[in-house]
C-alpha positions in Angstrom: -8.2 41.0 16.2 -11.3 40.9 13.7 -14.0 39.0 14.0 -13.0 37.0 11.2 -9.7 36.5 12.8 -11.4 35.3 16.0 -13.7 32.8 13.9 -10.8 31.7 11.5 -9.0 30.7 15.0 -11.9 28.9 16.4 -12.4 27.1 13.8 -8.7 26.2 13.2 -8.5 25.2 17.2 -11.6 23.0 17.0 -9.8 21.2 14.0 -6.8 20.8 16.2 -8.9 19.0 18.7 -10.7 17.0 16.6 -7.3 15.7 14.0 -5.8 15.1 18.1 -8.7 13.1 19.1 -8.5 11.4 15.8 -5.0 10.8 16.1 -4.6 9.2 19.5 -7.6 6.9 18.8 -6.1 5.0 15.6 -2.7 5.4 18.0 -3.9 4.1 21.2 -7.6 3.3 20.8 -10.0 4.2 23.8 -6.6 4.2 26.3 -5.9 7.3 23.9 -9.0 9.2 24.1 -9.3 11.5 26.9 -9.4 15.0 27.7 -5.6 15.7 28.9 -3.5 14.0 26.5 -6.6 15.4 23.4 -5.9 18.6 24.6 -1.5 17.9 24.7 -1.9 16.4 21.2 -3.9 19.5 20.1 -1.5 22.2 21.6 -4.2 23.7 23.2 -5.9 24.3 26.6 -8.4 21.4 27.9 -10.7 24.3 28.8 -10.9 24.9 24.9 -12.2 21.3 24.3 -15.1 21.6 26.7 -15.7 25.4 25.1 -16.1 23.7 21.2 -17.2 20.7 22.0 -18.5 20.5 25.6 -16.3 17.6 26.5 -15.8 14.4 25.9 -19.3 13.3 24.8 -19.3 16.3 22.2 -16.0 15.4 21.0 -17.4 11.7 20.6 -19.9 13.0 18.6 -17.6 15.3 16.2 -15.7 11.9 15.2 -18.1 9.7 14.8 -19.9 12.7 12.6 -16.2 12.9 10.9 -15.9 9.3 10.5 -19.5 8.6 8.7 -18.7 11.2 5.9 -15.8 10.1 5.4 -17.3 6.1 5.2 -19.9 7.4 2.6 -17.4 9.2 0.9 -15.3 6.0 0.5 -18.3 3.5 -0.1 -19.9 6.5 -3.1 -16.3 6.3 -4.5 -16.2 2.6 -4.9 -19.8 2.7 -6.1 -21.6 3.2 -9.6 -25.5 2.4 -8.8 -25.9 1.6 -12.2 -23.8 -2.1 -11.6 -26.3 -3.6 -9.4 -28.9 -5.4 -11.2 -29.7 -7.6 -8.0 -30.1 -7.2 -4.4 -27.4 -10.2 -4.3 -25.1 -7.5 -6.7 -25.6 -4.9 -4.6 -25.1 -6.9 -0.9 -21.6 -8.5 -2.3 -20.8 -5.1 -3.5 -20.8 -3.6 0.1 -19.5 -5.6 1.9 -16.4 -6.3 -0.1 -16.3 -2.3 -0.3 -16.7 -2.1 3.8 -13.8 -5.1 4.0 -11.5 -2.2 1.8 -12.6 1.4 3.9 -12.0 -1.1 7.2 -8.8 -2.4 6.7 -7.5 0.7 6.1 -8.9 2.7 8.6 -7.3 2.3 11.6 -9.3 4.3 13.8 -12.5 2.8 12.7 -10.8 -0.5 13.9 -10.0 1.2 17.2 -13.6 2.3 17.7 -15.3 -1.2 16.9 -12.7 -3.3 18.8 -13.7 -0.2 21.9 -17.9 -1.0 21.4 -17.1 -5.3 21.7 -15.4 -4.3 25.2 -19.1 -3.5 26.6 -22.0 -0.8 26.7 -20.5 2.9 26.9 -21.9 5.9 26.1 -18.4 7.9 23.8 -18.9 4.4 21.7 -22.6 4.7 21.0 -22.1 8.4 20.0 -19.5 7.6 17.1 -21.4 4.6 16.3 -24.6 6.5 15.6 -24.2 8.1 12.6 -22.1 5.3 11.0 -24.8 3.3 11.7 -27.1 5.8 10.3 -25.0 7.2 7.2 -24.5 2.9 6.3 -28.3 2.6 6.6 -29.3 5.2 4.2 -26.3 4.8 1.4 -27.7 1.5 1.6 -31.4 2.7 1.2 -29.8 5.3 -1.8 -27.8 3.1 -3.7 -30.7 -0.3 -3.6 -32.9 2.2 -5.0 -36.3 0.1 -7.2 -34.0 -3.3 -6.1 -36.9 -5.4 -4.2 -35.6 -6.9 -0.9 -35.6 -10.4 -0.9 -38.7 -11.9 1.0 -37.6 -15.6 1.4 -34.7 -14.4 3.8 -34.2 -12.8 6.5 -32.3 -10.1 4.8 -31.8 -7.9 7.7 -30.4 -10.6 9.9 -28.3 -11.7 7.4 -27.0 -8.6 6.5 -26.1 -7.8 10.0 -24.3 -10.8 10.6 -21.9 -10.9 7.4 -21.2 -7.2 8.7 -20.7 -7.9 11.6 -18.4 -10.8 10.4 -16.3 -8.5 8.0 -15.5 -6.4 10.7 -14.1 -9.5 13.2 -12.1 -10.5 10.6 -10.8 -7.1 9.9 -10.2 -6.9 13.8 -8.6 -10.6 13.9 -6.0 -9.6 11.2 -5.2 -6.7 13.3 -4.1 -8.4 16.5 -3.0 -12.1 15.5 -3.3 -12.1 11.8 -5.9 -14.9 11.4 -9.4 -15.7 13.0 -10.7 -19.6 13.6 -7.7 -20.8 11.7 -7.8 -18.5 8.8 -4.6 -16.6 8.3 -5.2 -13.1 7.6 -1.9 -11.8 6.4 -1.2 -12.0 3.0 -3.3 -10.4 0.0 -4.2 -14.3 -1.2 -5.4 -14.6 1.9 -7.9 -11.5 2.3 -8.3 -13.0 -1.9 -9.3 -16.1 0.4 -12.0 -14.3 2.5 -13.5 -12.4 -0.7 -14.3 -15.1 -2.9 -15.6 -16.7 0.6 -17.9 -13.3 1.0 -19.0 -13.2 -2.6 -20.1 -17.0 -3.0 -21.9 -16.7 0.6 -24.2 -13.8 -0.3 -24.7 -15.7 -4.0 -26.0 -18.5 -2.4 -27.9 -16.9 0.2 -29.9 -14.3 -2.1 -30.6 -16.8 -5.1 -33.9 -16.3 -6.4 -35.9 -19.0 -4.6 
């Protein structure tokens, strides 16, 4: 076997590993993520999984890597820079953009729901750079738009994020959150025009 054979397979096994980890994650959520059944969904020896990615905590990194190019990817798609004349424009832009990438990405949902259950260190890892990659699209796409100085904007900001994700969450387990339902497209209508007239209101000129 060539060298490029031997790298071709490499690379081809650690994308195995990662599309398993991947898989049994939005399947199963953190019951799903560990180094035997990886390594069964992969095909592949668990020996190979601590030889690419040094284990576990590697491995964490490698999604949460995947997983925050692939949430800029979305968000840039759903994004013309050129729309957003206000920082009000731009805040109602993501997070009805973030409501979208969330509710269909099921392993995203498995890896928040996994970070409200308490500290640990696989869920800081693939939170990192989603935290970071959000932070500087943010930065990118706000570009000369001044950030409001009456508000808390960074507060605020966290907390409707932080709220478009519950309700994502909520519509995952029992379909509704705090006697919302959270079922039907009218309904997530419901929780748009909710999100919209919220950041309005908040970021009006004062």
């Amino acid at each position: 076997m060539t060298t490029e054979q031997k790298t071709r397979n490499a690379a081809e096994t650690q994308r195995r590993i990662l599309q398993a980890a991947m898989t049994l994650l939005a399947e199963s959520g953190r019951d799903g993520f560990g180094i035997n059944a990886i390594a069964r969904q992969a095909g592949c020896d668990k020996q190979l999984i601590y030889r690419y990615f040094q284990g576990l905590e590697g491995l964490a990194d490698a999604v949460g890597i995947e997983l925050a190019n692939r949430l800029e990817q979305d968000l840039s798609s759903m994004t013309n820079p050129s729309e957003f004349s206000s920082y009000a424009g731009l805040m109602e832009h993501l997070l009805l953009a973030l409501l979208e990438v969330l509710r269909r990405d099921r392993i995203m949902q498995q890896i928040i729901a996994w970070e409200m259950t308490g500290p640990c260190d696989l869920t800081r890892r693939m939170s990192h750079e989603r935290g970071q990659k959000l932070g500087a699209w943010i930065v990118r796409v706000r570009g000369a738009l001044p950030v409001p100085t009456h508000v808390d904007a960074p507060a605020i900001n966290a907390i409707l994020i932080a709220s478009t994700q519950q309700l994502v969450l909520s519509s995952a387990s029992t379909a509704s959150f705090a006697g919302l339902p959270l079922h039907s497209e009218a309904d997530w209508e419901r929780v748009r025009a909710a999100l919209s007239s919220m950041v309005k209101a908040i970021y009006a000129p004062a």
